[in-house]
N, C-alpha and C positions, 0 to 999 in steps of 0.2 A: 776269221781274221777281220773284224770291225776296226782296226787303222793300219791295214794292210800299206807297206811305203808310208806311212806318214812321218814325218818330222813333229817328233815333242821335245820341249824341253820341259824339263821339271826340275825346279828349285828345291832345296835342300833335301835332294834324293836321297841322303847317305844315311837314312834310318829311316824308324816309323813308316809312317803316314808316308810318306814320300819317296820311300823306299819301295812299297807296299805301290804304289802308282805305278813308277817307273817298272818294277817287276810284268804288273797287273799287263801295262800298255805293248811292252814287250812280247807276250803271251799273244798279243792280239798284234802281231805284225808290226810295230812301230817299229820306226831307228830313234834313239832317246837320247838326248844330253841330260848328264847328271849334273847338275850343276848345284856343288855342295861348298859349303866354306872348311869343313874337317875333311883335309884330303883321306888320312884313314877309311873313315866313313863311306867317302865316293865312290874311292877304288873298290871297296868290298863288295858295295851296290852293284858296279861293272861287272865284277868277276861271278856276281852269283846269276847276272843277267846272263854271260857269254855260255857260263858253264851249262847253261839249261837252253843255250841254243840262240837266244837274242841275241840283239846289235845293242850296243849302246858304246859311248866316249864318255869320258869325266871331266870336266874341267873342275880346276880348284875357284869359286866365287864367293865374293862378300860382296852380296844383293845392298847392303848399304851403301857400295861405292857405283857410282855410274861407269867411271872408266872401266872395274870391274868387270861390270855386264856386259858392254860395249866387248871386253874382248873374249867372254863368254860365246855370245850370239854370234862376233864373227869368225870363232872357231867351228859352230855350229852349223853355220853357213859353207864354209871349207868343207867340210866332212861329208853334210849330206845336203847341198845345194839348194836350200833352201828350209823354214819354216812354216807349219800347218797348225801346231798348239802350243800352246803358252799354259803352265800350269803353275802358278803361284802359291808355290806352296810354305820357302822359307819362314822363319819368326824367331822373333825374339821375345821370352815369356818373362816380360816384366811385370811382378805383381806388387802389390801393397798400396794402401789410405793416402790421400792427400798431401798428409802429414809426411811420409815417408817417399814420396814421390819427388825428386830434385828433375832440376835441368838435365842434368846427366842420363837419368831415367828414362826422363820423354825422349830425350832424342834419339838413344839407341831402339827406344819402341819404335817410333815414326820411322825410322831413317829405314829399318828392314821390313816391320808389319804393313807400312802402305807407301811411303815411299819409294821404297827398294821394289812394290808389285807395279808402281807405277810406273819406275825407269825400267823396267826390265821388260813391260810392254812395250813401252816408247821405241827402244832401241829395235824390237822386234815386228813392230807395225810395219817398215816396210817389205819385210817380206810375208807378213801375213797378206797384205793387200794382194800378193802376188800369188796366193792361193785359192783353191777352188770351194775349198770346204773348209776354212778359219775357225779354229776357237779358241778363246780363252775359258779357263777355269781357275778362279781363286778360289783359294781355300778360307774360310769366314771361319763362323764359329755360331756356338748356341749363345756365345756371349756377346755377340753384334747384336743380339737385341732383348737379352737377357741381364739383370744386377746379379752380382757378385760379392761379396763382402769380399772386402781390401783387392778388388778386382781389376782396380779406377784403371791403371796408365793398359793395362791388355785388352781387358774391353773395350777402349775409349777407341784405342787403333781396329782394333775388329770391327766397330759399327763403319770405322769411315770403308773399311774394305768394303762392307756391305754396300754404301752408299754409292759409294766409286764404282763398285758393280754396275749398280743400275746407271750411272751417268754413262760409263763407255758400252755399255749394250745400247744406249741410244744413240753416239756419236759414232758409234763403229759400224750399226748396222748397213749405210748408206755404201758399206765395203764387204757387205755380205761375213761380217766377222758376228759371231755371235760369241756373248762375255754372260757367262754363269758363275754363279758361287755352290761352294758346297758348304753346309756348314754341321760340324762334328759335333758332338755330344762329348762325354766321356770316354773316350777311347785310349786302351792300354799301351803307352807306349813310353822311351827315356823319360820324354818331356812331361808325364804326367807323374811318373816317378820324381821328379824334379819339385814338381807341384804337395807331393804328397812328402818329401823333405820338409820342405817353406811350410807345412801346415803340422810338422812335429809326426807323422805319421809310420807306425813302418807298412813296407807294400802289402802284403796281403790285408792290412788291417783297411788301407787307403783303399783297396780296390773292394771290398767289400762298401763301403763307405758312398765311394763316387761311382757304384752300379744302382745303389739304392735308388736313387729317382728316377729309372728309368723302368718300364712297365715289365718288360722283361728280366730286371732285378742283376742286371750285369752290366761288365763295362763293354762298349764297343771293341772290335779289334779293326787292325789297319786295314787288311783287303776288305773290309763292309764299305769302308770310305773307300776302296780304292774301285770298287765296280760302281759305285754314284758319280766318280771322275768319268770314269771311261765313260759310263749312259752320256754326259755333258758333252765331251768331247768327239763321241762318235754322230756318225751322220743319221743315228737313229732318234737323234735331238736336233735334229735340220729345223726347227720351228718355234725354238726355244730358246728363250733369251733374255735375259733381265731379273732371272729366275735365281731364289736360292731355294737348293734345296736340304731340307733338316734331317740327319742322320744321329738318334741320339734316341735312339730303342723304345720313343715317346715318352721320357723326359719332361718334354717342354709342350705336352701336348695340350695342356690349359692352361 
């Protein structure tokens, strides 16, 4: 039981990656807010939590809105009296070229890929301060510091996550919070489905395709990222901070 009692929240729990967490942290003694924008989605996350014995709540959230989150966290706060992690997981996968990129683009990039990771700390900072063992964990990517072809408005937002990383791992530590990133590779989930739509693909063809660069010759799955969250988040990471760590089967390993 590595977050034995702990208070997490995790964004866009209601699938993938996120879902795959929130299960994962459950397993290991948390109480969980699921905090999804597709109520469907949440509620299923909850029920496949309870049914195997976990705690967790759902609220319905659009990380792009602050109020939003604001009444997320003080549901959060209600339920299980306080917060221990913060896991930044929501996005929005806005791809394509310059060309193709409008105002409209950028802002739903921004508003959920690092804005929405920044108000949803924000709101949640003062009760991090009021814990004994704080963390955060964004989710990054192999594309915070990797090109892309027509990658521009997803990756542009990934790097700042990454950068944002390192800036509140420095501002936070003076509160004993420690702020990590994870950052994915290839891994099989809706949203890469989605990916392999936009690139004309069908999935088995895609997933053959996007396992290729990785030394291992496949695509990641969600609980691989989901035991890299936990390592961040539990107290077996007490001295780590500032850190991304790359899950992407070595990929990106030159």
């Amino acid at each position: 039981m590595r977050l034995e009692k702990k208070r997490a929240i995790i964004t866009g729990a209601g699938s993938g990656i996120g879902r795959a967490i929130a299960e994962r942290f459950c397993v290991e003694g948390a109480n969980v807010m699921v905090a999804e924008i597709e109520t469907q989605g949440g509620e299923e996350t909850v029920k496949r939590i309870l049914k195997s014995g976990g705690t967790a709540i759902f609220q319905q959230t659009d990380t792009s809105k602050e109020d939003s989150i604001q009444c997320m966290v003080e549901c959060m706060v209600s339920e299980f009296g306080g917060i221990d992690i913060v896991v930044n997981n929501a996005a929005a996968f806005v791809f394509g070229s310059i060309e193709e990129t409008g105002p409209e683009e950028w802002a739903k990039v921004f508003s959920v890929n690092v804005i929405g990771y920044a108000n949803t700390i924000k709101s949640a900072l003062t009760f991090l301060k009021k814990s004994k063992n704080a963390a955060i964990v964004n989710i990054a990517s192999v594309s915070s510091f990797i090109a892309q072809p027509e990658f521009l408005p997803y990756n542009t937002s990934k790097g700042a996550i990454s950068q944002m990383t390192r800036c509140l791992a420095m501002d936070l530590a003076k509160y004993n919070i420690r702020v990590n990133a994870v950052c994915p590779g290839a891994i099989y989930t809706r949203a890469s489905e989605q990916h392999m739509d936009f690139m004309g693909l069908d999935h088995e063809k895609g997933r053959e395709l996007f396992g290729q660069d990785a030394l291992m010759k496949r695509m990641g799955r969600p609980d691989e990222i989901a035991n890299g969250v936990l390592f961040l988040a539990s107290e077996e990471a007490s001295f780590i901070t500032g850190e991304h760590l790359v899950i992407d089967g070595g990929a990106t390993l030159d």
